[in-house]
MARNUKE-803365 format. One record per atom (N, C-alpha, C, CB): residue number from 0; atom name; x, y, z. Coordinates in Angstrom, 3 decimals, m for minus. Glycine has a CB too. Example, Ala and Ser with C-alpha at 12.3 -4.5 7.8 and 13.67 -1.06 7.14 Angstrom:
<recs>
REC    i  at      east     north        up
REC    0   N    13.190    m5.690     7.800
REC    0  CA    12.300    m4.500     7.800
REC    0   C    13.200    m3.300     7.800
REC    0  CB    11.308    m4.473     9.046
REC    1   N    12.850    m2.250     7.080
REC    1  CA    13.670    m1.060     7.140
REC    1   C    12.900     0.030     7.870
REC    1  CB    14.084    m0.598     5.725
</recs>
This chain:
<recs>
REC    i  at      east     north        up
REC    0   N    13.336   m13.957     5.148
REC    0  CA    12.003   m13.478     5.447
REC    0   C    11.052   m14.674     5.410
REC    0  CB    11.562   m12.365     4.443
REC    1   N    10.118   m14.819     6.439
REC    1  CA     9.243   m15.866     6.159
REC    1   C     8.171   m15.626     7.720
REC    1  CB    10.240   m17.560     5.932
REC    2   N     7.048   m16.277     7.121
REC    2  CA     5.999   m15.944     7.780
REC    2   C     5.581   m14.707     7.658
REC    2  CB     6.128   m16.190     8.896
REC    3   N     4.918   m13.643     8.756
REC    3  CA     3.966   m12.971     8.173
REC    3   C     5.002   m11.691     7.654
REC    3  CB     2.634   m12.641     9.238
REC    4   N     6.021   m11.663     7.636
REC    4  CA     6.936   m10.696     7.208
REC    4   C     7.339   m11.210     5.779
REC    4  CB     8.172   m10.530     8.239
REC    5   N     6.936   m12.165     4.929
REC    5  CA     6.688   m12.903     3.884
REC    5   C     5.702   m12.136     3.440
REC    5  CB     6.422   m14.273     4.066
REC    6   N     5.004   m11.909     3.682
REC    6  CA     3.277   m11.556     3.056
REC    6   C     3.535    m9.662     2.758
REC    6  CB     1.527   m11.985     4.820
REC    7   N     4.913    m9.148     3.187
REC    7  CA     5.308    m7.709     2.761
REC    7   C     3.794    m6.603     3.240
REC    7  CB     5.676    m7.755     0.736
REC    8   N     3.091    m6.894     4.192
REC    8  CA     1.898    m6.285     4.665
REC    8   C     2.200    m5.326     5.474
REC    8  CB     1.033    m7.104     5.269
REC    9   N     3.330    m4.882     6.278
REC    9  CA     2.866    m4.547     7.214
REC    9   C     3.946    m2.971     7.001
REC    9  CB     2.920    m5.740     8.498
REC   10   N     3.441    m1.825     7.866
REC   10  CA     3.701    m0.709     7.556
REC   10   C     5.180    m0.618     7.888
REC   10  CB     2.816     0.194     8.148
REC   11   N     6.031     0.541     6.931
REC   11  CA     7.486     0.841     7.132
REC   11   C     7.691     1.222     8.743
REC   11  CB     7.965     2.148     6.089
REC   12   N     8.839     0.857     8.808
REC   12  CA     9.413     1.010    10.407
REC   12   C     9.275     0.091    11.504
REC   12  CB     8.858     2.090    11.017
REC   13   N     9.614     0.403    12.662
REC   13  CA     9.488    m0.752    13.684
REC   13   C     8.079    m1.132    13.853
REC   13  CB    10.064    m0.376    15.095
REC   14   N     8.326    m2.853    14.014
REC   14  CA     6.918    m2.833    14.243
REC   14   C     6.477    m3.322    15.430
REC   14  CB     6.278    m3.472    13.326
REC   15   N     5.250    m2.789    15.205
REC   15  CA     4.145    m2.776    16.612
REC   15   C     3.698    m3.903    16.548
REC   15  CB     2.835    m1.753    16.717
REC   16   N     4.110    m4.489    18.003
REC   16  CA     3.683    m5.592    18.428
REC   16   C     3.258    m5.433    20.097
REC   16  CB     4.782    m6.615    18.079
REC   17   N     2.012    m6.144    20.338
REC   17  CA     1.607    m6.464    21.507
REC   17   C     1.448    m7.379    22.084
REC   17  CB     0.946    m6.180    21.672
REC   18   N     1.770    m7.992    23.382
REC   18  CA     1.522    m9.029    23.721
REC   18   C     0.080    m8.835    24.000
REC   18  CB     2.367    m9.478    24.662
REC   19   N    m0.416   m10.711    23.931
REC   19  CA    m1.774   m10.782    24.503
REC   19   C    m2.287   m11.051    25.828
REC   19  CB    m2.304   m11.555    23.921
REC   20   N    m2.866   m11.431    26.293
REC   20  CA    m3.229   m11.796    27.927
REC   20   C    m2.565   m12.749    28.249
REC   20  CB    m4.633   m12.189    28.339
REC   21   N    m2.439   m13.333    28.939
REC   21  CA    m1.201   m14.345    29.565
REC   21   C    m2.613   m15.867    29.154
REC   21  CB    m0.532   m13.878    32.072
REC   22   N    m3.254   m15.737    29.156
REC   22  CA    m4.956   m16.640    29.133
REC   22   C    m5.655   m16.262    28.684
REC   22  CB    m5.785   m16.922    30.106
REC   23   N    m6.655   m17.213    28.284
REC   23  CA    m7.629   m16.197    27.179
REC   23   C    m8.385   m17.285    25.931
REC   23  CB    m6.334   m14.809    26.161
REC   24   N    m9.335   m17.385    25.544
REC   24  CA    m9.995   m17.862    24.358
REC   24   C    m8.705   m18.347    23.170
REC   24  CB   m11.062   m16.521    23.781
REC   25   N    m7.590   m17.250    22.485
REC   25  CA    m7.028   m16.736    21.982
REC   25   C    m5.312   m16.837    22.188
REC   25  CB    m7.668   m15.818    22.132
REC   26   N    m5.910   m17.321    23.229
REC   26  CA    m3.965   m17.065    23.914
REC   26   C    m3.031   m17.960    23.288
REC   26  CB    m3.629   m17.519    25.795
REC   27   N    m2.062   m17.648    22.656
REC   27  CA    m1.411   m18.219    21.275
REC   27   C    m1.657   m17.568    20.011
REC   27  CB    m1.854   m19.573    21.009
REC   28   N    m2.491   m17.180    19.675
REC   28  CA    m2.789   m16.513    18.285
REC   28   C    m2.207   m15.332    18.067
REC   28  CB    m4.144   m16.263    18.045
REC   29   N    m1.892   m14.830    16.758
REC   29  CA    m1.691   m13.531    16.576
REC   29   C    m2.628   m12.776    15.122
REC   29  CB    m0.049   m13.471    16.461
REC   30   N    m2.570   m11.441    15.602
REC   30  CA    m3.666   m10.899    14.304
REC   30   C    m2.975    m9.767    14.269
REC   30  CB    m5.508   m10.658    14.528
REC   31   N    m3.209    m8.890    13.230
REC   31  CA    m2.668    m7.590    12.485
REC   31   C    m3.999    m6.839    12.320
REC   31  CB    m1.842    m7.887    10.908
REC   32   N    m3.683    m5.293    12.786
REC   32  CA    m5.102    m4.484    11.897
REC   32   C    m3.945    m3.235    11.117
REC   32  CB    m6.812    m3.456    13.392
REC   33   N    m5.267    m3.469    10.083
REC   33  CA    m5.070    m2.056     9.164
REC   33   C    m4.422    m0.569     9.683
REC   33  CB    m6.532    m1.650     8.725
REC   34   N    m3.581     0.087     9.074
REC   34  CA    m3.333     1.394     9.583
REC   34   C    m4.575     2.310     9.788
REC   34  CB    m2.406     2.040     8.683
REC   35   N    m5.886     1.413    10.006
REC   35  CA    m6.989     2.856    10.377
REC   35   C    m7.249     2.200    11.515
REC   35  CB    m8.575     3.355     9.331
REC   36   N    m6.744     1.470    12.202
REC   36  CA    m6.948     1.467    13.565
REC   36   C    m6.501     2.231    15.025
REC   36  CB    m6.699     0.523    13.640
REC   37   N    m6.889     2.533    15.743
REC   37  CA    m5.935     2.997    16.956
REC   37   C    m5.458     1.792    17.631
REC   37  CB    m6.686     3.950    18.078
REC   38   N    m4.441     2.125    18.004
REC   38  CA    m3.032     1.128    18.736
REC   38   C    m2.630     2.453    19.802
REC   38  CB    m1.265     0.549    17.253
REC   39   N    m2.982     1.953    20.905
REC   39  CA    m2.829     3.055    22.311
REC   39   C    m1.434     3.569    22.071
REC   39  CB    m2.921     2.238    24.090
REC   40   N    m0.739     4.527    22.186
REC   40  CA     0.461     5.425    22.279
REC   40   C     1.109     5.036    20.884
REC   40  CB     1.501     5.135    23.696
REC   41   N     0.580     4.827    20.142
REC   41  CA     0.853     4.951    18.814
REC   41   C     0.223     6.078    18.010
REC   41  CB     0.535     3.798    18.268
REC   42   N     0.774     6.415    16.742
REC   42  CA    m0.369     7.114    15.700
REC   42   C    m1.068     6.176    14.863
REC   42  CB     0.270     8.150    14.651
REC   43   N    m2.079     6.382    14.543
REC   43  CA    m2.771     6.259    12.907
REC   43   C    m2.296     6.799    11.657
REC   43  CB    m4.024     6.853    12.838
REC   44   N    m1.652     5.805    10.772
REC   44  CA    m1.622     6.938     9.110
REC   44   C    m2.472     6.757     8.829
REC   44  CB    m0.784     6.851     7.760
REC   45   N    m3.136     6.104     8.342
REC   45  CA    m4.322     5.996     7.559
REC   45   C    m3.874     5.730     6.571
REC   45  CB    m5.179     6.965     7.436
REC   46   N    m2.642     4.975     6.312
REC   46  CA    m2.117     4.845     4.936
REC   46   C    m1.046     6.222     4.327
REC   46  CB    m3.548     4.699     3.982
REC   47   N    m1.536     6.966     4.908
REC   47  CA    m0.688     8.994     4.797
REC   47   C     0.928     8.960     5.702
REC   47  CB    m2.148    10.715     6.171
REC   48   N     2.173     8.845     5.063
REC   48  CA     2.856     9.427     5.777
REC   48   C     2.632    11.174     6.477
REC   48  CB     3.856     9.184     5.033
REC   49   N     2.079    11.665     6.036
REC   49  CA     1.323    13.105     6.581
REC   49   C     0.641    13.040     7.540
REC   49  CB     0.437    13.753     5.771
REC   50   N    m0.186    12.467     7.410
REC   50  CA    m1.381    12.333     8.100
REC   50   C    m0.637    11.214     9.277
REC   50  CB    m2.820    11.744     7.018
REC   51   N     0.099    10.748     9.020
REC   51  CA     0.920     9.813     9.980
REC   51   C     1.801    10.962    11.312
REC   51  CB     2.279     8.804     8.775
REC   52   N     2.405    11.795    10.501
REC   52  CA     3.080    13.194    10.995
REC   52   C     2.549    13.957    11.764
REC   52  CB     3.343    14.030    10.127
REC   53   N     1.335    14.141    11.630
REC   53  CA     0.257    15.391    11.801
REC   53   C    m0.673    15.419    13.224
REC   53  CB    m0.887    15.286    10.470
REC   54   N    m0.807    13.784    13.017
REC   54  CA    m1.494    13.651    14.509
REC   54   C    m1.089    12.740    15.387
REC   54  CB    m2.827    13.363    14.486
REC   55   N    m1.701    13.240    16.546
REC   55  CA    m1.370    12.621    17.897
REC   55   C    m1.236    11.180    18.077
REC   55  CB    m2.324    12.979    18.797
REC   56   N    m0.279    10.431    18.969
REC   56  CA    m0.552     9.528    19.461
REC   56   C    m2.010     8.717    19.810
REC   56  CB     0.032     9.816    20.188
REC   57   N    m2.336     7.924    20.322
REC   57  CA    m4.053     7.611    20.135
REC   57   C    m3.784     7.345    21.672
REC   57  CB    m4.864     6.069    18.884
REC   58   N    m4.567     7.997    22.611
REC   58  CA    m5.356     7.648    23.963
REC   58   C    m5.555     6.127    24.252
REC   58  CB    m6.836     8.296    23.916
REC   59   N    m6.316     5.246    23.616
REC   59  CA    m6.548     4.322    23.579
REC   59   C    m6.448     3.133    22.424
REC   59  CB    m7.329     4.598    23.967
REC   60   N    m6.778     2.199    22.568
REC   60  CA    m6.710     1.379    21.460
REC   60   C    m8.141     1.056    21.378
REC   60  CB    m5.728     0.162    21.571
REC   61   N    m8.703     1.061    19.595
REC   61  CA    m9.972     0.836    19.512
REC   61   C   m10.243    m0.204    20.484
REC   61  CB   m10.369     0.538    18.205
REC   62   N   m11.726    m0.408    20.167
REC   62  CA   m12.582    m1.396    21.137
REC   62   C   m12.337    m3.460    20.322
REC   62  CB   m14.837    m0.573    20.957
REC   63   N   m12.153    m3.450    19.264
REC   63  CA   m11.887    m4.805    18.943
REC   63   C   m10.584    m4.950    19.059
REC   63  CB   m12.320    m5.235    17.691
REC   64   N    m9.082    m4.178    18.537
REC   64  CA    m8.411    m4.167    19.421
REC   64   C    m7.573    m4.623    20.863
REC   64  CB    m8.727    m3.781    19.327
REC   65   N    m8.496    m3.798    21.764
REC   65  CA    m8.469    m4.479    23.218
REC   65   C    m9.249    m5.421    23.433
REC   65  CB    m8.746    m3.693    24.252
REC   66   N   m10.583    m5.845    23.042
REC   66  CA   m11.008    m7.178    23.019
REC   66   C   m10.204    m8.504    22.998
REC   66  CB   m11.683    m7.203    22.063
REC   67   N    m9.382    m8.583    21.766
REC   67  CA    m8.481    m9.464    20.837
REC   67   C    m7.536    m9.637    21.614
REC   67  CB    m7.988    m8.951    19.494
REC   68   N    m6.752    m7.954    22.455
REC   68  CA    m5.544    m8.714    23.313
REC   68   C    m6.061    m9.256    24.859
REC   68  CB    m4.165    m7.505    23.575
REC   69   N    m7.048    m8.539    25.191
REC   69  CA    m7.435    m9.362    26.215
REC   69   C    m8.072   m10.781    26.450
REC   69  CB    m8.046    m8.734    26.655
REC   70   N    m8.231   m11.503    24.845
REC   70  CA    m8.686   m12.214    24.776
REC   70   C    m7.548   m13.413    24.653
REC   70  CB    m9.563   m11.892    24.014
REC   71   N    m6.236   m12.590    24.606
REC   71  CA    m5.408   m13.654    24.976
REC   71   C    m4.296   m13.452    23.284
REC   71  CB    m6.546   m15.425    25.314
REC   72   N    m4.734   m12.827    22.012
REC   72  CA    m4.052   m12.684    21.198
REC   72   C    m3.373   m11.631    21.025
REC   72  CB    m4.516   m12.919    20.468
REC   73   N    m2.304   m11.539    20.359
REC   73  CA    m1.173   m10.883    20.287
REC   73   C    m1.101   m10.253    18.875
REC   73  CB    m0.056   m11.779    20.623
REC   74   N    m0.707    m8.424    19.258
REC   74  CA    m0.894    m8.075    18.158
REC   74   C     0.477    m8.318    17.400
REC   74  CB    m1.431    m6.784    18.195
REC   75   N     0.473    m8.611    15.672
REC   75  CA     1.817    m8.414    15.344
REC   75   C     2.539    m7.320    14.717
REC   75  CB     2.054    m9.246    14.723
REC   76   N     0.976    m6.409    14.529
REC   76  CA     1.693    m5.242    14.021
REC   76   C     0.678    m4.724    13.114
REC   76  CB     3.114    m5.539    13.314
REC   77   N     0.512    m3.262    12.402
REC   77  CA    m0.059    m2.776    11.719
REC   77   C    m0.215    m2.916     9.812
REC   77  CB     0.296    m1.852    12.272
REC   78   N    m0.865    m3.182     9.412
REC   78  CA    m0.404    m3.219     7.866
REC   78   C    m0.864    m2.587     6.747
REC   78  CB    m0.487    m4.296     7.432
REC   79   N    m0.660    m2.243     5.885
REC   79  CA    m0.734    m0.727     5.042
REC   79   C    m2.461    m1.184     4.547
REC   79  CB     0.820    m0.447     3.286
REC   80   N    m2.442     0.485     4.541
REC   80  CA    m4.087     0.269     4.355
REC   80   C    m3.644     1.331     2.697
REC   80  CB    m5.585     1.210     6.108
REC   81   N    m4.595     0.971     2.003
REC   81  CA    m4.986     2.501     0.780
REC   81   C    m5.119     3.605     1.589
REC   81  CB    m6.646     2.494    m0.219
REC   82   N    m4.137     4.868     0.306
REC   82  CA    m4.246     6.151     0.506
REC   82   C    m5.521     6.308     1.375
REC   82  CB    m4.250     6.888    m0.792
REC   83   N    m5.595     6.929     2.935
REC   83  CA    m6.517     7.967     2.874
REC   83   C    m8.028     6.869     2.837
REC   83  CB    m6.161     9.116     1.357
REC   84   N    m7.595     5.358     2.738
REC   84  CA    m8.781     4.788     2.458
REC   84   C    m9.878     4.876     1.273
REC   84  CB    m9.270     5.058     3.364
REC   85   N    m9.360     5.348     0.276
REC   85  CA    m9.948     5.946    m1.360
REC   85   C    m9.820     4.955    m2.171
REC   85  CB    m9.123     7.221    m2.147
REC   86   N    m8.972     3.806    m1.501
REC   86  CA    m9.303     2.795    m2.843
REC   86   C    m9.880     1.265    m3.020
REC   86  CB    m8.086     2.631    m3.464
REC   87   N   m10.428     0.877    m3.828
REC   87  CA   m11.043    m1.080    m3.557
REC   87   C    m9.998    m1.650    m4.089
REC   87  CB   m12.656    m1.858    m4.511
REC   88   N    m8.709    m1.195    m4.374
REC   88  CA    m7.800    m1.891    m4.966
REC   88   C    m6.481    m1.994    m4.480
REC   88  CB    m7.765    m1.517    m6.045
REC   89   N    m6.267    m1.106    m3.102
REC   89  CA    m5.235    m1.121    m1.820
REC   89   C    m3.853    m0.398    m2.706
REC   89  CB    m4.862    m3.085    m1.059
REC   90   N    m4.167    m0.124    m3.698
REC   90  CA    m3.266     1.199    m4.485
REC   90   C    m2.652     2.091    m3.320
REC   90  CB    m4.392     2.362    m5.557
REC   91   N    m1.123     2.596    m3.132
REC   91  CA    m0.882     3.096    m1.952
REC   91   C     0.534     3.960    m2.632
REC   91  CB    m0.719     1.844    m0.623
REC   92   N     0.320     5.466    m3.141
REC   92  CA     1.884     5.611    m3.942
REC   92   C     2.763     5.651    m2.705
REC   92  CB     2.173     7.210    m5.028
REC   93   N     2.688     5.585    m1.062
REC   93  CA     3.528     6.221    m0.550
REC   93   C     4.197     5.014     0.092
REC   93  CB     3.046     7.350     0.234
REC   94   N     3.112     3.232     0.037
REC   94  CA     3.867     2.308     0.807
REC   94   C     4.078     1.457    m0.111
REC   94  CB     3.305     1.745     2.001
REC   95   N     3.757     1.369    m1.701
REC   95  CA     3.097     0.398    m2.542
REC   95   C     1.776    m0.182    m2.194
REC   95  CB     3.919    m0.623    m2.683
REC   96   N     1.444    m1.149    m3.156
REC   96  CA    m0.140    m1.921    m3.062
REC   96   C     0.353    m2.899    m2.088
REC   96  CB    m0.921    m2.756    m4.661
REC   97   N    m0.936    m3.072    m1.371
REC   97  CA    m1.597    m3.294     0.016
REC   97   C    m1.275    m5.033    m1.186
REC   97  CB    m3.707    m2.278     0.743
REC   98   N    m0.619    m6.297    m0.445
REC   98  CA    m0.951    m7.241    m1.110
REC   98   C    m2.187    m7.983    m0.775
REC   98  CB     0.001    m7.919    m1.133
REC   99   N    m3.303    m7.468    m1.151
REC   99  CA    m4.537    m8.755    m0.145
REC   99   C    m5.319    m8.535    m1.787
REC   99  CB    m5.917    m7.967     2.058
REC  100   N    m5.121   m10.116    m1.675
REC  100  CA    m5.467   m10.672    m2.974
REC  100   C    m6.660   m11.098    m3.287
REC  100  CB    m4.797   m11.599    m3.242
REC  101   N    m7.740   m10.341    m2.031
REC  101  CA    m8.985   m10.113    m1.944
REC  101   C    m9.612    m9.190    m2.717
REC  101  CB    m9.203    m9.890    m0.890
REC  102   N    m8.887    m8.443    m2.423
REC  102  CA    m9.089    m6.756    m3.130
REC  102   C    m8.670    m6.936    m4.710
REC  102  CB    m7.802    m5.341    m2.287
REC  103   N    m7.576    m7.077    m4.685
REC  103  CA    m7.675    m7.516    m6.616
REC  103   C    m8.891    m8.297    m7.048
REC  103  CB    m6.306    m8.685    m7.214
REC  104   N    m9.358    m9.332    m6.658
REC  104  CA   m10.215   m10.370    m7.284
REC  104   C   m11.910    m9.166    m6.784
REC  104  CB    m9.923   m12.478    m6.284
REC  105   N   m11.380    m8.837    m5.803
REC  105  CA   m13.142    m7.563    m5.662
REC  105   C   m12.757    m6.753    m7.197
REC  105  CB   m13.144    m5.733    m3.636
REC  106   N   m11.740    m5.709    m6.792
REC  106  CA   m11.615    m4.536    m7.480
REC  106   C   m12.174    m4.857    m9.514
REC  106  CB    m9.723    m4.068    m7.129
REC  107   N   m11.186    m6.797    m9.565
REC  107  CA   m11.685    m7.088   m10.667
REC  107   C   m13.393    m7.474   m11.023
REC  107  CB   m10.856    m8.038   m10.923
REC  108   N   m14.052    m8.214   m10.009
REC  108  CA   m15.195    m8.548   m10.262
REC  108   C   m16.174    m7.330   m10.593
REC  108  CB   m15.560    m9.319    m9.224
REC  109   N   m15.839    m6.276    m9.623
REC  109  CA   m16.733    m5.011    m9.739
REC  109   C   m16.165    m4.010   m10.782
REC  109  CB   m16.848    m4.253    m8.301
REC  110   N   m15.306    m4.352   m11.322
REC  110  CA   m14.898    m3.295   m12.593
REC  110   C   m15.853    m4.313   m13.724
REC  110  CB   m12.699    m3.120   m13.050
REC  111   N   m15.901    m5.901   m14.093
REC  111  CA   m16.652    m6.892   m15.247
REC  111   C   m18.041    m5.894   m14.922
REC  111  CB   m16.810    m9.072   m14.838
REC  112   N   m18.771    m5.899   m13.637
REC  112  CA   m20.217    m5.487   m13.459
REC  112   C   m20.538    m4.110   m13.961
REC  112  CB   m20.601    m5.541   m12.003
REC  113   N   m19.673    m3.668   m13.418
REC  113  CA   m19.300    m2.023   m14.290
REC  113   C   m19.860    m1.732   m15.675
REC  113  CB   m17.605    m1.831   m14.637
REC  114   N   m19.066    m2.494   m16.048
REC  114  CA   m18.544    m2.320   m17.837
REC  114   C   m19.594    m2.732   m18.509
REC  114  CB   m17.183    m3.298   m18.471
REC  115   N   m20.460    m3.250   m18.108
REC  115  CA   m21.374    m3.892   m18.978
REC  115   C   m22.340    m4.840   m19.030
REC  115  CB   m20.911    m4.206   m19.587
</recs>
């Protein structure tokens, strides 16, 4: 394992990948969005295997999205978001914790402000 399949981010099962524009600002790059994005003929979990189950394929792909691949970058795939989007700490019982080591160092700073 190495590279972004190293970083254990990205949601169970095959993954979604898109190519980008053949040209482009971008063309060479690759980026990942969160499971609350739409990805055209895909679903959204939202982090929910249920909610993954439950609904439709998506019509389109959001608007930054198609920006990004028309801009020449390539998607590499989706990566686990928090339950349902309920948490600052990417807590997830159904994929494990989200590793973005952003969110720990938030979740910690704003629990010190909290407390006291």
């Amino acid at each position: 394992m190495s590279g972004a399949d190293a970083l254990v981010a990205f949601i169970p099962g095959p993954r979604l990948a898109r190519p980008g524009a053949a040209s482009g600002a971008l063309a060479g790059l690759a980026f990942a969005v969160k499971d609350v994005m739409d990805v055209a003929g895909t679903s959204t979990g939202n982090g929910h295997p249920d909610w993954l189950a439950t609904h439709p394929p998506a019509a389109r792909s959001a608007v930054a999205v198609e920006r990004l691949l028309a801009a020449g970058a390539s998607l590499a795939g989706k990566t686990i978001a928090d339950e349902l989007c309920y948490s600052l700490t990417g807590e997830n019982v159904h994929y494990g914790r989200c590793p973005c080591h952003w969110l720990r160092w938030m979740a910690h700073r704003l629990a010190s402000r909290w407390s006291g």
